[in-house]
Backbone as XML, in Angstrom:
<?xml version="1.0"?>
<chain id="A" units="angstrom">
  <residue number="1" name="UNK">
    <atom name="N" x="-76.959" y="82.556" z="-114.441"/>
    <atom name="CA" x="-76.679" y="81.305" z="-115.108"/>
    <atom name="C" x="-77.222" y="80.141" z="-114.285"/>
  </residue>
  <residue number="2" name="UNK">
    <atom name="N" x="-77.398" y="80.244" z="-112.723"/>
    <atom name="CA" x="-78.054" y="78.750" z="-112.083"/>
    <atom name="C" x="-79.080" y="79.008" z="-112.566"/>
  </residue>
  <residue number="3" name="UNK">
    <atom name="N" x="-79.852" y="80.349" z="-113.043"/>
    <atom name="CA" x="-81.379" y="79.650" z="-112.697"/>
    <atom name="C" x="-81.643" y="79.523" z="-114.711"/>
  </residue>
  <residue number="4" name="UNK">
    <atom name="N" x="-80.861" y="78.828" z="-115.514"/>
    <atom name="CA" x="-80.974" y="78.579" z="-116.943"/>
    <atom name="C" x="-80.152" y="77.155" z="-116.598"/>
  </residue>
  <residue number="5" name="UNK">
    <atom name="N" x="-79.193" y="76.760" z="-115.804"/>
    <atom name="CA" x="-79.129" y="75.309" z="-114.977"/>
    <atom name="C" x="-80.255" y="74.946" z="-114.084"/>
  </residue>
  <residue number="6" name="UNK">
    <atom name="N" x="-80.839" y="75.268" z="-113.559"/>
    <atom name="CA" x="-82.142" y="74.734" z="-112.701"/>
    <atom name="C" x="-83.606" y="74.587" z="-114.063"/>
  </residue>
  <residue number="7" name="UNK">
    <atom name="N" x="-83.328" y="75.588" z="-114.554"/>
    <atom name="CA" x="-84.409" y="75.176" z="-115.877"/>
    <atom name="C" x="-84.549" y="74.044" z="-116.514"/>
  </residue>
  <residue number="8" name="UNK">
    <atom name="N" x="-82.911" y="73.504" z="-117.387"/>
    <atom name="CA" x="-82.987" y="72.744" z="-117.815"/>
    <atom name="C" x="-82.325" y="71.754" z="-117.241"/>
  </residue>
  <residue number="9" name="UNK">
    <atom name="N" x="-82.223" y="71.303" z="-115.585"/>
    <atom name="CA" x="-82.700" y="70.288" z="-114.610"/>
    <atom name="C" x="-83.869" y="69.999" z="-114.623"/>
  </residue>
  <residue number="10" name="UNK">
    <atom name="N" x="-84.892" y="71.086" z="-114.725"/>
    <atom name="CA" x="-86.067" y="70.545" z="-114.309"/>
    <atom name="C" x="-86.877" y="70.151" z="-115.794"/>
  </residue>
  <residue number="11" name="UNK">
    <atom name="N" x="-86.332" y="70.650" z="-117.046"/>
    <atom name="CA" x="-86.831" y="69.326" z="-117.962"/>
    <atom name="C" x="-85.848" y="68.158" z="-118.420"/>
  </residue>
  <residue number="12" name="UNK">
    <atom name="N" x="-85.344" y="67.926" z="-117.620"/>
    <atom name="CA" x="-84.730" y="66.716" z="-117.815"/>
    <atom name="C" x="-83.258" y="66.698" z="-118.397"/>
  </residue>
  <residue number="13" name="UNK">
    <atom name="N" x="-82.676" y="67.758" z="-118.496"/>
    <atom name="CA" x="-81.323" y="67.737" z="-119.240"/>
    <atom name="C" x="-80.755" y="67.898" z="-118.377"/>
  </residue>
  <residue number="14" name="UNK">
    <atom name="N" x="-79.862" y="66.710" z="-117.856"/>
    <atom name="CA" x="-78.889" y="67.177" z="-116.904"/>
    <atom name="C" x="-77.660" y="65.873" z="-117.498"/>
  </residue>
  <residue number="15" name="UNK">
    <atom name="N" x="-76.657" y="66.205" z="-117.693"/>
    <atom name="CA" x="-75.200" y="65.393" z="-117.781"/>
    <atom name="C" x="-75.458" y="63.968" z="-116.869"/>
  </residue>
  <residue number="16" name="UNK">
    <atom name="N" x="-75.171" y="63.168" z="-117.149"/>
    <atom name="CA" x="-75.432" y="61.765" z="-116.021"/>
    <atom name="C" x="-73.922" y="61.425" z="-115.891"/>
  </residue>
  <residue number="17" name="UNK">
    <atom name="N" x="-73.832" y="60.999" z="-114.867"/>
    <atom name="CA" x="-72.182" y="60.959" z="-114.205"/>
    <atom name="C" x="-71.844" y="59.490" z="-114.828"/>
  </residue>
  <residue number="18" name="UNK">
    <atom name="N" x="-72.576" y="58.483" z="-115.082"/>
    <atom name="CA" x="-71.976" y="57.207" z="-115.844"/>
    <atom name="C" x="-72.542" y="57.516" z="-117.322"/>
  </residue>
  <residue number="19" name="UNK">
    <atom name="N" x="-71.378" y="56.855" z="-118.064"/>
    <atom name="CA" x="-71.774" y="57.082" z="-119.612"/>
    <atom name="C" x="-71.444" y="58.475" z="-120.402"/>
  </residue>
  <residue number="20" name="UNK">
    <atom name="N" x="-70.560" y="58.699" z="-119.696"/>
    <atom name="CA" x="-69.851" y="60.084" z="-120.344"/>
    <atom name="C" x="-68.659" y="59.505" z="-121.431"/>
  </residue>
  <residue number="21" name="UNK">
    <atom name="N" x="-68.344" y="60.256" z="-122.329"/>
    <atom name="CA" x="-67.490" y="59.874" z="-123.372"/>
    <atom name="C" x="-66.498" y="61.053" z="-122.853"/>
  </residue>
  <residue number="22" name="UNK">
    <atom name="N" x="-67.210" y="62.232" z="-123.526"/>
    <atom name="CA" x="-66.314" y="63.842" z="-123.065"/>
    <atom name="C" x="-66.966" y="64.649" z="-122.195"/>
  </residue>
  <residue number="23" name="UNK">
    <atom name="N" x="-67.983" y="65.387" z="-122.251"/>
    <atom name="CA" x="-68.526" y="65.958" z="-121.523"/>
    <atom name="C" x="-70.038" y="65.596" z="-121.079"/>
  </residue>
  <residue number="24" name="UNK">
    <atom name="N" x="-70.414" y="64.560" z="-121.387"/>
    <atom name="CA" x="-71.874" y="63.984" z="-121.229"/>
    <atom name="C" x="-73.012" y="64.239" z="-121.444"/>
  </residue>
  <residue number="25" name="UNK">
    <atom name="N" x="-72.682" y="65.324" z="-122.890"/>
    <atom name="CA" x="-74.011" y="66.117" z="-123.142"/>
    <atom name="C" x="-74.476" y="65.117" z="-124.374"/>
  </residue>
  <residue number="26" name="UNK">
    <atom name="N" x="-74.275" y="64.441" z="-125.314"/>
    <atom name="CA" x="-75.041" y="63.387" z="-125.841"/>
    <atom name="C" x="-75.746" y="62.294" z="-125.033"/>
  </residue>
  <residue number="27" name="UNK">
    <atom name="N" x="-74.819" y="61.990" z="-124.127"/>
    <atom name="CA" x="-75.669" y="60.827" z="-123.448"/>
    <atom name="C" x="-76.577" y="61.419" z="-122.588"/>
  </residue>
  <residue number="28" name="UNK">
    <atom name="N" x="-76.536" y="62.940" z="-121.945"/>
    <atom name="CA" x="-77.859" y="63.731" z="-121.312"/>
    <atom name="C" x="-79.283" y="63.908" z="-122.394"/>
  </residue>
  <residue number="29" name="UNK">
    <atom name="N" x="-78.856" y="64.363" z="-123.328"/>
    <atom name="CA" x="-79.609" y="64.462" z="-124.893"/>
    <atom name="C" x="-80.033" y="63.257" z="-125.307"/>
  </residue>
  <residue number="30" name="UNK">
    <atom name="N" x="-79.518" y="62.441" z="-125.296"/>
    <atom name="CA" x="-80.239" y="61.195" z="-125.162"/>
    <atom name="C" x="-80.965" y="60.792" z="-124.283"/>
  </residue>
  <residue number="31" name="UNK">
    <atom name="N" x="-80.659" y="60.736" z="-122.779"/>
    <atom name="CA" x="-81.502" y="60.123" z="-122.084"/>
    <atom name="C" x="-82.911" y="60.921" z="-121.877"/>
  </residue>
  <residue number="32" name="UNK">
    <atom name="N" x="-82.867" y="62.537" z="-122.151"/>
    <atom name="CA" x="-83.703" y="63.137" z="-122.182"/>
    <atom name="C" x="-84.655" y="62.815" z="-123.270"/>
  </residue>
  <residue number="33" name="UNK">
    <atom name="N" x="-84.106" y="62.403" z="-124.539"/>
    <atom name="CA" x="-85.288" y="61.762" z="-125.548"/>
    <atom name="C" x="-85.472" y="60.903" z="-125.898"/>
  </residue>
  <residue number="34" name="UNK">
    <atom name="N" x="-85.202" y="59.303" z="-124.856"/>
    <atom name="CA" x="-85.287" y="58.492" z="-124.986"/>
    <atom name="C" x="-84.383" y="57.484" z="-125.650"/>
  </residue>
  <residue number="35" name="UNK">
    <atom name="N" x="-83.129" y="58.001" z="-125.835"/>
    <atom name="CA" x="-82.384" y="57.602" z="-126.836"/>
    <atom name="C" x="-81.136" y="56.628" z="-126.426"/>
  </residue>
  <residue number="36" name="UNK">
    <atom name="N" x="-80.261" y="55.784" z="-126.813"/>
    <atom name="CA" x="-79.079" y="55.225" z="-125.928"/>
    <atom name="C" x="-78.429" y="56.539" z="-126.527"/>
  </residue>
  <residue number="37" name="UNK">
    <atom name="N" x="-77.086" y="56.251" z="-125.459"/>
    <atom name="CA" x="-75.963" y="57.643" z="-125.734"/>
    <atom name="C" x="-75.024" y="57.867" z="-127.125"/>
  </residue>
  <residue number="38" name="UNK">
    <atom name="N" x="-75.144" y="56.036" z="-127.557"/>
    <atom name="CA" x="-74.594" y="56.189" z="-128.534"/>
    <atom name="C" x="-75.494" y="56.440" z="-129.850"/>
  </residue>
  <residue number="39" name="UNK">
    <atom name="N" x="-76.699" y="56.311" z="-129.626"/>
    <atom name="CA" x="-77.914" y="56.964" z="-130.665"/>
    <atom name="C" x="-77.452" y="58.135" z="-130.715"/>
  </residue>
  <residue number="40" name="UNK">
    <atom name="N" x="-77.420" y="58.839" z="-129.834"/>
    <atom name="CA" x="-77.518" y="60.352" z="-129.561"/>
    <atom name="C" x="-76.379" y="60.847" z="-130.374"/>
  </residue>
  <residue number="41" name="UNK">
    <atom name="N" x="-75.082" y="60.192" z="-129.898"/>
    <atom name="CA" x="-73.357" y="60.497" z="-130.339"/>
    <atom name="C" x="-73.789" y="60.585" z="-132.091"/>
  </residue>
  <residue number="42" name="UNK">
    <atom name="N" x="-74.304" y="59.207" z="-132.356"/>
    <atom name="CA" x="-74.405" y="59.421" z="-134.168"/>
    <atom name="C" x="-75.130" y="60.068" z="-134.530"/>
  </residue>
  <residue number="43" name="UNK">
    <atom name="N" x="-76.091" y="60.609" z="-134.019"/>
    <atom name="CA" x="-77.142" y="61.394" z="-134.486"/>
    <atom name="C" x="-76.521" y="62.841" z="-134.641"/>
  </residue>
  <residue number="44" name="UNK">
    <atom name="N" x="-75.551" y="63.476" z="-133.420"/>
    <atom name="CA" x="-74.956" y="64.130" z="-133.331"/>
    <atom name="C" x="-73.538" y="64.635" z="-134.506"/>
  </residue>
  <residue number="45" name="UNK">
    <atom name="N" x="-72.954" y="63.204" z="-135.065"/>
    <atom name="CA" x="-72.424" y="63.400" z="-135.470"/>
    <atom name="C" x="-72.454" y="63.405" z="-137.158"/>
  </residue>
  <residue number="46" name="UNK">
    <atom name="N" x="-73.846" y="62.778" z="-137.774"/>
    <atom name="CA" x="-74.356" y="63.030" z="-138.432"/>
    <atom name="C" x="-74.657" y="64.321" z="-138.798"/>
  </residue>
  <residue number="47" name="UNK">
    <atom name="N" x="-74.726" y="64.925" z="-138.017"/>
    <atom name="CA" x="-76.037" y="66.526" z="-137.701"/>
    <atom name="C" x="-74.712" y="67.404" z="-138.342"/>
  </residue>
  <residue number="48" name="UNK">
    <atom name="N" x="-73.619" y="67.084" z="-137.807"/>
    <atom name="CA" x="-72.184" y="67.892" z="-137.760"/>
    <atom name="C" x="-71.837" y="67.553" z="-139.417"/>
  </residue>
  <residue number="49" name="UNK">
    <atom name="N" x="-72.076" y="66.423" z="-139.691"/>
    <atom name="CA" x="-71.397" y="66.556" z="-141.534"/>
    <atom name="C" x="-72.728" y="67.299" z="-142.245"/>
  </residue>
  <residue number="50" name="UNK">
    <atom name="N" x="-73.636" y="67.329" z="-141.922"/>
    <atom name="CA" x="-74.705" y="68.223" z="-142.429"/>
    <atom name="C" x="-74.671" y="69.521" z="-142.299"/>
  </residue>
  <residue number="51" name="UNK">
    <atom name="N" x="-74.606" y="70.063" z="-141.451"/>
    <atom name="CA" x="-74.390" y="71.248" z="-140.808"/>
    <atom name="C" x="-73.009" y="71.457" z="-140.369"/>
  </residue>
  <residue number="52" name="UNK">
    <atom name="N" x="-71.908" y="71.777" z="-141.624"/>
    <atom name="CA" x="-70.443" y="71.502" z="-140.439"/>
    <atom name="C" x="-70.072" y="72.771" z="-139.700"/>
  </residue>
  <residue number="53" name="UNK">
    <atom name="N" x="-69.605" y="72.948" z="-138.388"/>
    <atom name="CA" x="-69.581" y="73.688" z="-137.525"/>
    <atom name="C" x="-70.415" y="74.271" z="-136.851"/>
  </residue>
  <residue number="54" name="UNK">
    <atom name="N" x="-71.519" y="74.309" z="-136.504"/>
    <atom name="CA" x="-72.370" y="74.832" z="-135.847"/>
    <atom name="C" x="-72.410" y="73.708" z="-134.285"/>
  </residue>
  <residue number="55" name="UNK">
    <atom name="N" x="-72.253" y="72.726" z="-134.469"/>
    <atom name="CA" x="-72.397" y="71.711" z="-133.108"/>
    <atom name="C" x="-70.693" y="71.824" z="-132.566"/>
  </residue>
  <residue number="56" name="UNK">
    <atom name="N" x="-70.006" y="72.647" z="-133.270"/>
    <atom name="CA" x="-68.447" y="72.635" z="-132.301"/>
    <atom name="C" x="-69.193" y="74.391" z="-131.709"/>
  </residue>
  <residue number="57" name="UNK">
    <atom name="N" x="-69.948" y="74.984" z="-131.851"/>
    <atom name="CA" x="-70.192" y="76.086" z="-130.781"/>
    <atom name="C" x="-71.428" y="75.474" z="-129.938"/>
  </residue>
  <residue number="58" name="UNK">
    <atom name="N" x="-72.673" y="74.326" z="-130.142"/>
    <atom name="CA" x="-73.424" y="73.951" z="-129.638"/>
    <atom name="C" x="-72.849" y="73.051" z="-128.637"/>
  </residue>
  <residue number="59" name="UNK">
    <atom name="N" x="-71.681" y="72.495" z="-128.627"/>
    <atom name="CA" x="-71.725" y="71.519" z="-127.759"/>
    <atom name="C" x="-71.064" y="72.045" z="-126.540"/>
  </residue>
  <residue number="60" name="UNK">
    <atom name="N" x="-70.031" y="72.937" z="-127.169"/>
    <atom name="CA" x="-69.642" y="73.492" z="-125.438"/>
    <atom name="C" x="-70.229" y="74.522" z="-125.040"/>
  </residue>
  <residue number="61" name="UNK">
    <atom name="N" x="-71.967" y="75.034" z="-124.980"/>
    <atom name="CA" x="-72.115" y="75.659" z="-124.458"/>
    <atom name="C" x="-73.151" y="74.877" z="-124.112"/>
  </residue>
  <residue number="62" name="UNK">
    <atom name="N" x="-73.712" y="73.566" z="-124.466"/>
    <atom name="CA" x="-74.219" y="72.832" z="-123.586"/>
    <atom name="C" x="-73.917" y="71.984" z="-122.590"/>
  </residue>
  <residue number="63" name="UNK">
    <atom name="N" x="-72.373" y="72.047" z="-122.809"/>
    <atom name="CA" x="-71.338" y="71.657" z="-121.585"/>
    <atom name="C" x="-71.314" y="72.494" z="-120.409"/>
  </residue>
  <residue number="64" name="UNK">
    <atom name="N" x="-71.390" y="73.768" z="-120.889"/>
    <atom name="CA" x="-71.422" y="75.002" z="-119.191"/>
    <atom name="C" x="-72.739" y="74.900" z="-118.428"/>
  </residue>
  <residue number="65" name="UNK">
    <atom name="N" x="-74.156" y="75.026" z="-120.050"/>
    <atom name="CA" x="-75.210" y="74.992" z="-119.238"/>
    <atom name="C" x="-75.942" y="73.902" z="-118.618"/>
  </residue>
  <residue number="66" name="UNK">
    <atom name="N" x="-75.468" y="72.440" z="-119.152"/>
    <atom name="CA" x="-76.456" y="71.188" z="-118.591"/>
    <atom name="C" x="-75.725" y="71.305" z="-117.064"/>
  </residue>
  <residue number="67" name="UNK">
    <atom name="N" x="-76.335" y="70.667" z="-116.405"/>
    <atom name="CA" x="-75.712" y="70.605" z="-114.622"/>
    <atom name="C" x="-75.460" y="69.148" z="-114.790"/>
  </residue>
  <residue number="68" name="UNK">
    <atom name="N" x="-74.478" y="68.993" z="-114.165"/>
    <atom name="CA" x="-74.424" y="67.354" z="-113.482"/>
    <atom name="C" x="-75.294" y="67.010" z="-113.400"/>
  </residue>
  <residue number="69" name="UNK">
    <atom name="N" x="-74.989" y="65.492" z="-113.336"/>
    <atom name="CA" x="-76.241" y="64.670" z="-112.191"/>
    <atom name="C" x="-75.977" y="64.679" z="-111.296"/>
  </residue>
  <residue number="70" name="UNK">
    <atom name="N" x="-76.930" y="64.894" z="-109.713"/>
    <atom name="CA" x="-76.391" y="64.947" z="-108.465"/>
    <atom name="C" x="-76.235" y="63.903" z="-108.146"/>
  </residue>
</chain>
């Protein structure tokens, strides 16, 4: 599992320690595509009335795998 955390450290997805709401994977997802966090949050939560349930198993397993920011 570090080296699928060191992966996606090294393209840019990592949790950022300011600007967390819950677990800081929108505002990582955002900053990774250019986005503010709260772009990301609605985009996210948009995605979820479209698709309902699939982002309540996507999000906490991008909670285990994004790493902090150091």
């Amino acid at each position: 599992m570090s080296q699928i955390k060191t992966s996606f450290a090294n393209q840019g997805l990592v949790r950022p320690r300011q600007g967390r709401v819950l677990g800081g994977v929108c505002a990582g997802l955002g900053r990774r595509f250019g986005l503010s966090p709260w772009t990301a949050r609605l985009l996210f939560v948009v995605i979820l009335m479209l698709l309902p349930g699939s982002q309540l198993i996507i999000y906490p397993v991008l909670w285990i795998l994004m790493p902090s920011e150091a």
